[in-house]
N, C-alpha and C positions, 0 to 999 in steps of 0.2 A: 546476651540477647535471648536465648535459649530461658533461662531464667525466669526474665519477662516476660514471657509468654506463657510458660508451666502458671506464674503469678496471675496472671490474667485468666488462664482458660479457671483454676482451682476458686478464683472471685466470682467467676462468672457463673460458676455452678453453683456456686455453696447461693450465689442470688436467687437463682434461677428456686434452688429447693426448697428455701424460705420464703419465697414469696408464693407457691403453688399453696393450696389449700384441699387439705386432705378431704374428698366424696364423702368421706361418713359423716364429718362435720356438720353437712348441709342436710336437713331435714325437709324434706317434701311434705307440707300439709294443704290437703284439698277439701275443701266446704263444701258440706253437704247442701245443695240447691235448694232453698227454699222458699215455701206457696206464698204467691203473691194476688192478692185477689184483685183481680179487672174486673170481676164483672159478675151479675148475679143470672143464673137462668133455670127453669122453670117445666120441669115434664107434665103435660096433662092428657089425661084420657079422655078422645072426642068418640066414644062409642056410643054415648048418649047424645042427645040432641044438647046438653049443656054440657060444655069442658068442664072435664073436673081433675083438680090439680094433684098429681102425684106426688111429686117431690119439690123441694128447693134447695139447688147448690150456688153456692159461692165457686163460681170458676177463675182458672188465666185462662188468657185469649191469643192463640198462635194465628197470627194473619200477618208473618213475614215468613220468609221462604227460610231465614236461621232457626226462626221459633217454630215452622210445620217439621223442618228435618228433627229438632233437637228435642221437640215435645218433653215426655216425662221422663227422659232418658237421667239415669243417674240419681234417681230418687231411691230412696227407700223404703218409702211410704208413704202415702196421704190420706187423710180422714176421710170418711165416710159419707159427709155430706160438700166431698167437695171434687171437682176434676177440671178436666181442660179439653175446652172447645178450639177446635182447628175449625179456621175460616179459611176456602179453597177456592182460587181465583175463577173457577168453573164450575158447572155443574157435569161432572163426567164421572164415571167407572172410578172410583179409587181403589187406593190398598193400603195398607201400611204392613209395618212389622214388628218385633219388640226388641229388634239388637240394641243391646247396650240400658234394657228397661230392665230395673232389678224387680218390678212387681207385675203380679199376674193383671189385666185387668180386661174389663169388660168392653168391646168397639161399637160404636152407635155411630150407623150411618145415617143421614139426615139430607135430605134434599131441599130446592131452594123454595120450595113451598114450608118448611118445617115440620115436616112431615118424618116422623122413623120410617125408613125404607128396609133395613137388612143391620143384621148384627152378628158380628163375632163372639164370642163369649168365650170367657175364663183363658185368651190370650195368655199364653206360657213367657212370663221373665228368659230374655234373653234368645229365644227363638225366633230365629230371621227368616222362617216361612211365610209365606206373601199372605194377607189377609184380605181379600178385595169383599167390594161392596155387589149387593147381589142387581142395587140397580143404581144409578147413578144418582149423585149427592155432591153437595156444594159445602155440608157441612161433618164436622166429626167429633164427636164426642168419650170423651176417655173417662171411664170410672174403674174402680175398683172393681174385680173380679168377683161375681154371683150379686152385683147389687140389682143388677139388669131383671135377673128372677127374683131378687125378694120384693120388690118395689111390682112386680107382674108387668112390667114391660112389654109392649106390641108391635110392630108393624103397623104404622098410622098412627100411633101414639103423634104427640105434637109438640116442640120445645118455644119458647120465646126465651129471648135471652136482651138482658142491657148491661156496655160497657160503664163500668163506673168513668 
C-alpha cells in the first residue's frame, strides 16, 4: 500500500513539472499605439475682419470617457501636422495631465463657441501636475510641444473641425 502511494504522489509531480511552463518562455510584446485619423481640423486667426487660416491637422477624436482618460498616453511620438481633439460633455473649468504621455506636448483649451480660451504649453512627458484651463472650454486640443508658438498661436484664435 505504502508503495502505491510513494507511486502515485512520484506520477503526480513529475505531471505536475512537465506540464508547468517555464516564465521566461513567455514573451510579452506590446504595440506601439498608432495615429488613426477621424477627422481634419483647422486653426485660424480672426484678428482681422477675414479669418485667416493657420494651420491644418489631420486629427483622432476622444469623445468617449475610455478615449478622454486614455488620450495620447503610450505614444512615442506624432508628426507635426497632426494631434487629438478631446470632445468634453460640458462646457466647464478642465484640466488634464501627462501621466503615462511619453511626449512633451502643447494644451489648447477651446470653448464651445471655438474659440482658444487658455493654453498650457510645452506639458512635461510623464508629469501628473494638474494642468487646468484658465476659463471654461468644452473642447481640447493636444499637439506637440512649441508648435502653439511657432504657428503664433492666440487667445481667440478659432478652430473648426469635421469628423471623417
Amino acid at each position: 500500500m505504502k508503495k502505491n502511494i510513494f507511486i502515485t504522489l512520484i506520477a503526480a509531480s513529475t505531471l505536475s513539472i512537465l506540464s508547468c511552463k517555464k516564465a521566461t518562455d513567455k514573451k510579452i510584446i506590446t504595440e506601439e499605439i498608432k495615429f488613426t485619423k477621424e477627422g481634419e481640423l483647422s486653426i485660424y486667426n480672426l484678428q482681422d475682419s477675414i479669418p485667416k487660416p493657420i494651420v491644418a491637422l489631420d486629427i483622432e477624436i476622444a469623445d468617449n470617457d475610455y478615449e478622454r482618460e486614455t488620450g495620447l498616453m503610450y505614444r512615442k511620438s506624432m508628426e507635426e501636422k497632426r494631434g487629438m481633439l478631446f470632445i468634453q460633455e460640458n462646457l466647464r473649468p478642465q484640466s488634464f495631465y501627462m501621466k503615462n504621455t511619453l511626449i512633451a506636448l502643447d494644451i489648447i483649451y477651446i470653448d464651445d463657441q471655438y474659440k482658444i480660451v487658455s493654453f498650457q504649453k510645452n506639458a512635461k512627458p510623464l508629469d501628473e501636475t494638474s494642468l487646468p484651463s484658465v476659463k471654461p472650454a468644452k473642447y481640447v486640443l493636444e499637439i506637440n510641444a512649441g508648435l502653439s508658438d511657432q504657428w503664433n498661436l492666440k487667445e481667440g484664435d478659432s478652430i473648426s473641425f469635421k469628423k471623417m
